[in-house]
VEXDREN-2710 file (C-alpha; in Angstrom, 1 decimal):
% VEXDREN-2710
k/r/px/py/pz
1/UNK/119.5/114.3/98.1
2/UNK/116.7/112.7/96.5
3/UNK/112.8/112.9/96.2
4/UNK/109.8/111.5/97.6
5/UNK/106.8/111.6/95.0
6/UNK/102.8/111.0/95.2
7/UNK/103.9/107.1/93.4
8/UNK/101.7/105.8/90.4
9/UNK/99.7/102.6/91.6
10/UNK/98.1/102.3/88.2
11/UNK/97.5/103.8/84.9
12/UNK/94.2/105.3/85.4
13/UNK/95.2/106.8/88.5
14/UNK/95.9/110.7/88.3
15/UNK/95.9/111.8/92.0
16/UNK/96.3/110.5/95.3
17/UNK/95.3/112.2/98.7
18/UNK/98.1/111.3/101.9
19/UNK/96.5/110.4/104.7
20/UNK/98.9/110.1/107.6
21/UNK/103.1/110.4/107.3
22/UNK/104.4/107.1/108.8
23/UNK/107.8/108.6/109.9
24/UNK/109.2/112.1/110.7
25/UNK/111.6/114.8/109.9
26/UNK/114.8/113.5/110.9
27/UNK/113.9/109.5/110.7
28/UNK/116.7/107.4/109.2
29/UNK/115.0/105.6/106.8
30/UNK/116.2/102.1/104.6
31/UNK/114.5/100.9/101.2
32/UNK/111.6/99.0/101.4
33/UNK/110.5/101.0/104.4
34/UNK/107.1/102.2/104.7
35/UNK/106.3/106.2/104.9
36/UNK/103.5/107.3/104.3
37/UNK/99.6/106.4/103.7
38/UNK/98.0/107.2/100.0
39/UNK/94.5/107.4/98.6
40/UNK/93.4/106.6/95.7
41/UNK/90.0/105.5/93.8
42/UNK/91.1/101.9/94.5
43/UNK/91.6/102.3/98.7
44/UNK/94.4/102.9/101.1
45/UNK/98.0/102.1/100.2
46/UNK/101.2/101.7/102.4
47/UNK/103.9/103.4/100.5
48/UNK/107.1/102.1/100.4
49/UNK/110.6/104.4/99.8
50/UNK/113.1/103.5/97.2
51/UNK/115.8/105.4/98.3
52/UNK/118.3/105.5/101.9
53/UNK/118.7/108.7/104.1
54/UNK/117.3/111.1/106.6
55/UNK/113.8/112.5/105.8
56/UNK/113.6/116.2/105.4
57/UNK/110.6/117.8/106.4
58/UNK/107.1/117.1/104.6
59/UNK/106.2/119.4/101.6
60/UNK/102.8/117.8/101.6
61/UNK/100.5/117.3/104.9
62/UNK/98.3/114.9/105.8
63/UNK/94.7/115.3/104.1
64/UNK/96.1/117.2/100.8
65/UNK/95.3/115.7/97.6
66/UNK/98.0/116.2/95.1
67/UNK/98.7/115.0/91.2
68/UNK/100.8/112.0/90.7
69/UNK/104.3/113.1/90.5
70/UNK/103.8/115.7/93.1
71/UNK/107.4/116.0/95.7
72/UNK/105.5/114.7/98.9
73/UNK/108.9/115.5/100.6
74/UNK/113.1/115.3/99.9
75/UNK/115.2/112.6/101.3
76/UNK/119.0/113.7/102.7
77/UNK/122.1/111.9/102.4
78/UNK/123.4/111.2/105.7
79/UNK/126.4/113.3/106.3
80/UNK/125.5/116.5/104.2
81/UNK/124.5/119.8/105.8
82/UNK/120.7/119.6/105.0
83/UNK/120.3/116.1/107.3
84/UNK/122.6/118.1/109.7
85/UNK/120.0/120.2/111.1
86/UNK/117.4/117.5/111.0
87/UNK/118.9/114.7/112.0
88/UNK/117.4/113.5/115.5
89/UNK/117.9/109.9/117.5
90/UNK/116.7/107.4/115.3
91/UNK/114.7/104.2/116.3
92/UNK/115.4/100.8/115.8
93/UNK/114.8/99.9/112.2
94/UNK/111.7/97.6/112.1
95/UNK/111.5/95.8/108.7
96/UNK/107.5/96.4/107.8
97/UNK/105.0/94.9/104.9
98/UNK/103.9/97.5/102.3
99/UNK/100.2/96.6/102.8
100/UNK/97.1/97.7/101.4
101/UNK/93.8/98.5/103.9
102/UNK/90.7/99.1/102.6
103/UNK/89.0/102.6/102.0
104/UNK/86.2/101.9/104.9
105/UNK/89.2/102.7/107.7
106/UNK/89.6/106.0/106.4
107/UNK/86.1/106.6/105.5
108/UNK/84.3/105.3/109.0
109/UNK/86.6/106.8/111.5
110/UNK/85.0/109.6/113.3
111/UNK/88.6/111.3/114.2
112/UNK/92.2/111.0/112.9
113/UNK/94.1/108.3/113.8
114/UNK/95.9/109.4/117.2
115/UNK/99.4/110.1/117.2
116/UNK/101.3/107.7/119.9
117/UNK/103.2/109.5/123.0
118/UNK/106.1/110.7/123.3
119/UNK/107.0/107.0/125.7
120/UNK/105.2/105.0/122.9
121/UNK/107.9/106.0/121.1
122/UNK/110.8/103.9/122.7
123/UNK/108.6/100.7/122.3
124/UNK/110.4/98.5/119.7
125/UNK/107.4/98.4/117.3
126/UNK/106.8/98.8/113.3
127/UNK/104.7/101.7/111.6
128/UNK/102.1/99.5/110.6
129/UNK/101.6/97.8/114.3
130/UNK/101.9/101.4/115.6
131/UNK/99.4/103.0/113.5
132/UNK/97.0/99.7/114.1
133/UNK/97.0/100.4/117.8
134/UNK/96.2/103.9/117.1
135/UNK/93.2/102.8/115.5
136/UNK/92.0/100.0/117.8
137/UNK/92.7/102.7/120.6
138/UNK/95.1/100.0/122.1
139/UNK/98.1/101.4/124.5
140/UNK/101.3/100.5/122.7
141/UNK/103.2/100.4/126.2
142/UNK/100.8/97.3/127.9
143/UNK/101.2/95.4/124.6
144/UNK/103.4/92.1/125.0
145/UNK/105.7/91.7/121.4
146/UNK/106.7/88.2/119.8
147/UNK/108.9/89.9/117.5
148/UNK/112.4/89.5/118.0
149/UNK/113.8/91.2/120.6
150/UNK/110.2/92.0/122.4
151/UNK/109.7/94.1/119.0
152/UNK/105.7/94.8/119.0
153/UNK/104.1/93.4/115.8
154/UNK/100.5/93.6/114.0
155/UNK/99.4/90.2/115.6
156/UNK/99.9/91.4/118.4
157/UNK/98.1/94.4/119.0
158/UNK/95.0/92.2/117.4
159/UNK/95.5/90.1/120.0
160/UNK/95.3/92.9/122.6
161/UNK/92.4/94.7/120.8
162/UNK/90.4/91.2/121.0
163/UNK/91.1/90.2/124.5
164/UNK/90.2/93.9/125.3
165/UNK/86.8/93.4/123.4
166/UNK/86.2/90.1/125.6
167/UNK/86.5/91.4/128.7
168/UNK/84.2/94.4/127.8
169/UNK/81.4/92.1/125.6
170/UNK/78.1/92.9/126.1
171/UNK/75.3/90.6/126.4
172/UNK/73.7/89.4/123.2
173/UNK/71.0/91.8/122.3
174/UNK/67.6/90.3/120.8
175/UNK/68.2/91.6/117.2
176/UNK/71.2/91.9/115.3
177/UNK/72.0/95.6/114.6
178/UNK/71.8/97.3/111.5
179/UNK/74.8/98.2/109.7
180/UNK/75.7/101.8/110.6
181/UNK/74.7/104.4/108.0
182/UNK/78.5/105.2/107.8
183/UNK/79.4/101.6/107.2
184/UNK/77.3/101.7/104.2
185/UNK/78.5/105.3/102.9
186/UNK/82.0/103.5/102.9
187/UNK/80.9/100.7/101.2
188/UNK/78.9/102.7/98.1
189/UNK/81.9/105.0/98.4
190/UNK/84.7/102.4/97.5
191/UNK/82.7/100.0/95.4
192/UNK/81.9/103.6/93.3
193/UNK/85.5/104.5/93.3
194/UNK/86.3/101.2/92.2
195/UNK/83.9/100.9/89.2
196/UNK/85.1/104.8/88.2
197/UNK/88.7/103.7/88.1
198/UNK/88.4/101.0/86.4
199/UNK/85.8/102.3/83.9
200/UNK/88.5/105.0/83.2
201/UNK/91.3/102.7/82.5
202/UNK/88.9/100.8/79.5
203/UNK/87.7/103.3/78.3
204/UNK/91.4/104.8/78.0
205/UNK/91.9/101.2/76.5
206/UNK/89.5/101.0/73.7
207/UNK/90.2/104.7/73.1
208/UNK/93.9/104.4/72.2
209/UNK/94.8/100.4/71.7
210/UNK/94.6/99.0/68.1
211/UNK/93.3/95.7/69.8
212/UNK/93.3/92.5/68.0
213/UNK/92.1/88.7/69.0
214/UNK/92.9/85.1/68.2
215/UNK/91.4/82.4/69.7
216/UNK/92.8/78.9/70.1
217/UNK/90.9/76.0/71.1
218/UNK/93.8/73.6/73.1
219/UNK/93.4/69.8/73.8
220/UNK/93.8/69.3/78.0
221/UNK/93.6/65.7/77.6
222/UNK/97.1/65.2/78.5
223/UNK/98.0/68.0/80.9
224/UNK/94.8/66.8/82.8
225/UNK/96.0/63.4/83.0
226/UNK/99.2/63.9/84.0
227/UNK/97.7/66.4/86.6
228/UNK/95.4/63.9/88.1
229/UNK/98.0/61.2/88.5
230/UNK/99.9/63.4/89.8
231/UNK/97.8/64.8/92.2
232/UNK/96.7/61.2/93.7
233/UNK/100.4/61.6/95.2
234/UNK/99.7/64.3/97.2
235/UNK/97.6/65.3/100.3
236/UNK/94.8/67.2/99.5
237/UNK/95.9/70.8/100.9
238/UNK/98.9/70.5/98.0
239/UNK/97.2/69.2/95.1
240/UNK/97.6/71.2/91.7
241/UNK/94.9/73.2/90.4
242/UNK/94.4/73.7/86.3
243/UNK/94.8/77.2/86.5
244/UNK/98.1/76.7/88.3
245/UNK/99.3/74.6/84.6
246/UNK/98.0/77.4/82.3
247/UNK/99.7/80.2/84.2
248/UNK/102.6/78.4/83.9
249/UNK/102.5/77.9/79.9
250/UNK/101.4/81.1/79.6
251/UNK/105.3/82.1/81.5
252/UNK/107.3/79.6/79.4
253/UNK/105.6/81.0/75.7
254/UNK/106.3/84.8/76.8
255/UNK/109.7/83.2/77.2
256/UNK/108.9/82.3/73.5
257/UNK/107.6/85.6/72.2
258/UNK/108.7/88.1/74.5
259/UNK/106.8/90.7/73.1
260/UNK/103.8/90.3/74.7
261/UNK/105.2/91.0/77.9
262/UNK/106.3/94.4/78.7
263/UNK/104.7/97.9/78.2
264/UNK/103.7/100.9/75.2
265/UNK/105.0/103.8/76.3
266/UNK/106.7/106.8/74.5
267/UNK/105.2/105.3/71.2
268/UNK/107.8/102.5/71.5
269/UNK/107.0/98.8/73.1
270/UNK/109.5/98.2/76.0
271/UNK/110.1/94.6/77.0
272/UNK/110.6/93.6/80.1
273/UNK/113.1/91.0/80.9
274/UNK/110.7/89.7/84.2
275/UNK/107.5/88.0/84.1
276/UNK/105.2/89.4/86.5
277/UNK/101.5/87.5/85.5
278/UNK/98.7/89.9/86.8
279/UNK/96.0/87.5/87.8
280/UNK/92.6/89.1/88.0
281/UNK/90.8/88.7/91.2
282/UNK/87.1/89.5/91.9
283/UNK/86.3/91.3/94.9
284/UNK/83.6/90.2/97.4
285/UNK/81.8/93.9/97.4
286/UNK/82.2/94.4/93.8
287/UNK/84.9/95.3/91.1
288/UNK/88.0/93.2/90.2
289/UNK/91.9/94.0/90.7
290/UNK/94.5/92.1/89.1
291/UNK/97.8/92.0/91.3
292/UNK/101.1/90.4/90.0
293/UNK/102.7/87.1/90.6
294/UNK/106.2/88.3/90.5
295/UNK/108.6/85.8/88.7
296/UNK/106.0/83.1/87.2
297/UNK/108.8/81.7/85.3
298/UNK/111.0/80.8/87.8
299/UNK/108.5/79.4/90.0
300/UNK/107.4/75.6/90.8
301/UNK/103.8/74.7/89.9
302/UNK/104.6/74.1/94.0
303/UNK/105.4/77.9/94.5
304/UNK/103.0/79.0/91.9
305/UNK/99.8/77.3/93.5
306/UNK/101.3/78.8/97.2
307/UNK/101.9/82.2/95.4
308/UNK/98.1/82.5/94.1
309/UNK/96.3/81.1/97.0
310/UNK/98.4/84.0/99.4
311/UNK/97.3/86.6/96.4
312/UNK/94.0/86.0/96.1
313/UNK/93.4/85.7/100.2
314/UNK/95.3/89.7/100.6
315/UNK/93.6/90.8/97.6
316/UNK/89.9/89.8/99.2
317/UNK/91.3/91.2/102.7
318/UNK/92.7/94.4/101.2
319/UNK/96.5/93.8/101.4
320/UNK/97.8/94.1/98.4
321/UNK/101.3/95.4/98.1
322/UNK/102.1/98.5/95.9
323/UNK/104.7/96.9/94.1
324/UNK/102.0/93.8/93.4
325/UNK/99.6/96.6/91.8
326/UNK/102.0/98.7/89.8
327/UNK/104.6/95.5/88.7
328/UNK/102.7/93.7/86.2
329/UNK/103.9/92.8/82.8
330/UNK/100.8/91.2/81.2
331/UNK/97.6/90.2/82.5
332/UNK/96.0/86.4/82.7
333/UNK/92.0/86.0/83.2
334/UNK/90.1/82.9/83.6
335/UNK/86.1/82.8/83.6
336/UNK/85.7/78.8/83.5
337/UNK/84.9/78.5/87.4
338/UNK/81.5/80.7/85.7
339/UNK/80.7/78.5/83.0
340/UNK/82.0/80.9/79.9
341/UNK/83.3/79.1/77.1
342/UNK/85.4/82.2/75.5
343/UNK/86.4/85.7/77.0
344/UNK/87.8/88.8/75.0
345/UNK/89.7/90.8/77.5
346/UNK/90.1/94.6/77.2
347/UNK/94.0/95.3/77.2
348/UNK/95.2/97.1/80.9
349/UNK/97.1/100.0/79.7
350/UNK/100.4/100.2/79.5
351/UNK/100.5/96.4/79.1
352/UNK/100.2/95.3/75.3
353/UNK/98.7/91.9/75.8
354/UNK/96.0/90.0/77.8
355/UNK/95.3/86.2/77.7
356/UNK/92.1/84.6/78.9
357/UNK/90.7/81.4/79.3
358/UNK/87.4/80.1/79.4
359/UNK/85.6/76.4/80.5
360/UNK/87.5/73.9/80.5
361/UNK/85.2/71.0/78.8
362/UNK/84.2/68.1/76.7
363/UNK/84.0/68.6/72.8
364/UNK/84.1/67.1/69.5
365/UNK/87.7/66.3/68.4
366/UNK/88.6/65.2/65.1
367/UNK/92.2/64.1/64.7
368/UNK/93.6/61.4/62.2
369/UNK/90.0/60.8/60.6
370/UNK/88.9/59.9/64.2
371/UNK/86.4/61.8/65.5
372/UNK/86.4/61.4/69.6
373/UNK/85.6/63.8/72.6
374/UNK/88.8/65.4/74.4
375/UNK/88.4/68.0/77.3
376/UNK/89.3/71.9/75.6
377/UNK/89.5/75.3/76.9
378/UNK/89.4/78.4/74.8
379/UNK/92.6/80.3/74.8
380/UNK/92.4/83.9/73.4
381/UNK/94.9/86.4/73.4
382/UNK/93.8/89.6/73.5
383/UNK/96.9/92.2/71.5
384/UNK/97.8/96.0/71.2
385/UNK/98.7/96.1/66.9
386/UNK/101.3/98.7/67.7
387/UNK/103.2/96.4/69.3
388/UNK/103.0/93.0/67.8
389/UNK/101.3/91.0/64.6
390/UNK/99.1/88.1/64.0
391/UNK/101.5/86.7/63.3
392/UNK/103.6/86.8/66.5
393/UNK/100.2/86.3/68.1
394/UNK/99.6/83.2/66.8
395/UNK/103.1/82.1/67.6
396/UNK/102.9/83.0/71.0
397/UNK/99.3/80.4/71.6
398/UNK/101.1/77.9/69.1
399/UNK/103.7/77.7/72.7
400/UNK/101.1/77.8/75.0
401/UNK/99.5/74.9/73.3
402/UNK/102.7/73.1/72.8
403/UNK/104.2/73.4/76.6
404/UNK/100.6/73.0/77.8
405/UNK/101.1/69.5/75.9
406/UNK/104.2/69.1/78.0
407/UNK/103.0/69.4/81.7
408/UNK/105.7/67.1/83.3
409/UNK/108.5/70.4/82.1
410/UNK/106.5/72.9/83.3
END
């Protein structure tokens, strides 16, 4: 028998509020499935479960807002006597994406979500297609499924919704309408939420982080050369950006000086043996979230510029999976696109290290009594003291400099 808890999706969260149970009393359930609906500060998060069984019935209902930690309900082992007298006909098992929507869908809709029929039920479809027809108001049963096997999936019930709208458009009216007063509400509501959480986690930073800060300024000459030539092989939809080449140093000298990457908790630093890169990302309406890249180091500069692009686009549409918010190791910023020269990032807690980059441009270079102009970006690295040294600090950019210098092995 295990537990189902109100999950952590970050350090400066401290509750969450469930919205809506995905599955019921009696469900088999597999890991990686999702279960429930969570709130926090930050939006709406699809939670996935960890753990195989039968789900017991919930401890927490829908609308409650509990502390992190909380037992939201307790998973049975199939076979013993507590799944016994729970255990009901199971549906197919539909594989689902852990996604995360934004807070205007809880926030603008004037009911609950309704819950499908009892013939809904024997439609192969997954939670998250489910609870979208729910919310379009689309009948599951006169939805066509791609999926295999007929199975019903998101696309599709868009696809219904749409053609639904179509046949129902009104004509054009003479002004665009406003934006309902609720719309707005949601709006002030998340980008408020946002700004709170994320003032709370720097604040919690500068509180209780010994930071400290080196700055490196790095010749790109050569990576940039060897990026353009290479690029000039490529169509233009697969051509290499910058960012893609520092990301990737950044990997290879963690791989260096692996203290940088992993955690401070319990008064000790923990290293972690993967290198999940959290990449900030600036949201449209305001604020900034910083997902992981799982795996940086075993990734192409192919799969790494693939892997960004597909971050950035979920992050701006709202979804983000949990494990992409609550999986990262160390965090990378980069201000050049807005003209900074140098940025001196605040540390994310529990993470003891965040590199940034600024511009990428032309400067003085002296080297060999020559004095010449090279293209240079400011690399700083951003520390926690209880973890590491100046030392190991310096070491650590010494690699990114040298394996930036290197682009054809990254």
């Amino acid at each position: 028998m295990g537990e189902f808890r109100m999950p952590s999706l970050g350090a400066d969260m401290e509750w969450g509020k469930l919205v809506q149970w995905l599955v019921k009393p009696g469900d088999r359930i597999r890991r990686g499935d999702i279960v429930a609906t969570v709130e926090t500060q930050k939006g709406l998060f699809d939670v996935e479960i960890f753990e195989e069984g039968i789900m017991g019935e919930p401890l927490v209902q829908a609308g409650q807002k509990v502390p992190v930690g909380t037992v939201l309900a307790m998973i049975h082992s199939e076979g013993t006597s507590g799944a016994a007298g729970i255990v009901t006909k199971a549906p197919p098992a539909v594989t689902a994406r852990i996604e995360q929507q934004p807070l205007e869908a809880a926030s603008m809709s004037p009911v609950p979500p309704a819950q499908p029929s009892v013939s809904a039920e024997r439609v192969a479809c997954s939670p998250s297609a489910r609870r979208l027809a729910a919310e379009l108001g689309v009948n599951i049963e006169e939805v066509r499924g791609t999926g295999p096997h007929g199975a019903i999936q998101r696309s599709d019930v868009e696809q219904a919704a749409q053609e639904r709208k179509a046949a129902r458009q009104p004509a054009p009216s003479a002004e665009p309408a406003a934006p309902a007063p609720s719309e707005t509400r949601a709006a002030e509501a998340l980008q408020q939420g946002m700004r709170q959480a994320i003032a709370a986690a720097m604040s919690r930073s500068n509180r209780e982080i010994p930071h400290y800060y080196l700055e490196m300024e790095i010749d790109m000459s050569r990576p940039l050369r060897w990026l353009e030539g290479e690029n000039l092989k490529r169509p233009i939809r697969e051509r290499i950006l910058p960012a893609a080449l520092l990301l990737k140093a950044v990997a290879n000298a963690l791989r260096d000086v692996p203290e940088l990457n992993g955690y401070w908790l319990d008064d000790r630093l923990q290293i972690k043996p993967e290198l999940h890169i959290g990449f900030a990302v600036s949201l449209r309406q305001g604020g900034l979230i910083t997902p992981a890249i799982h795996n940086v180091d075993k990734l192409s500069l192919n799969e790494l510029m693939q892997a960004m692009g597909d971050l950035i686009e979920r992050t701006r549409a709202g979804r983000l999976r949990s494990s992409e918010v609550t999986d990262t190791t160390i965090t990378v910023t980069n201000l050049g696109d807005l003209g900074v020269k140098t940025v001196y990032g605040v540390i994310y807690p529990p993470q003891v290290a965040l590199v940034a980059f600024g511009r990428i441009m032309e400067r003085p270079w002296a080297e060999s009594g020559m004095l010449g102009v090279r293209r240079c970006v400011s690399a700083t690295l951003a520390a926690d003291h209880r973890a590491t040294d100046g030392r190991r600090g310096s070491q650590f950019l010494e690699a990114l400099n040298r394996h930036l210098q290197s682009p054809e092995k990254l």
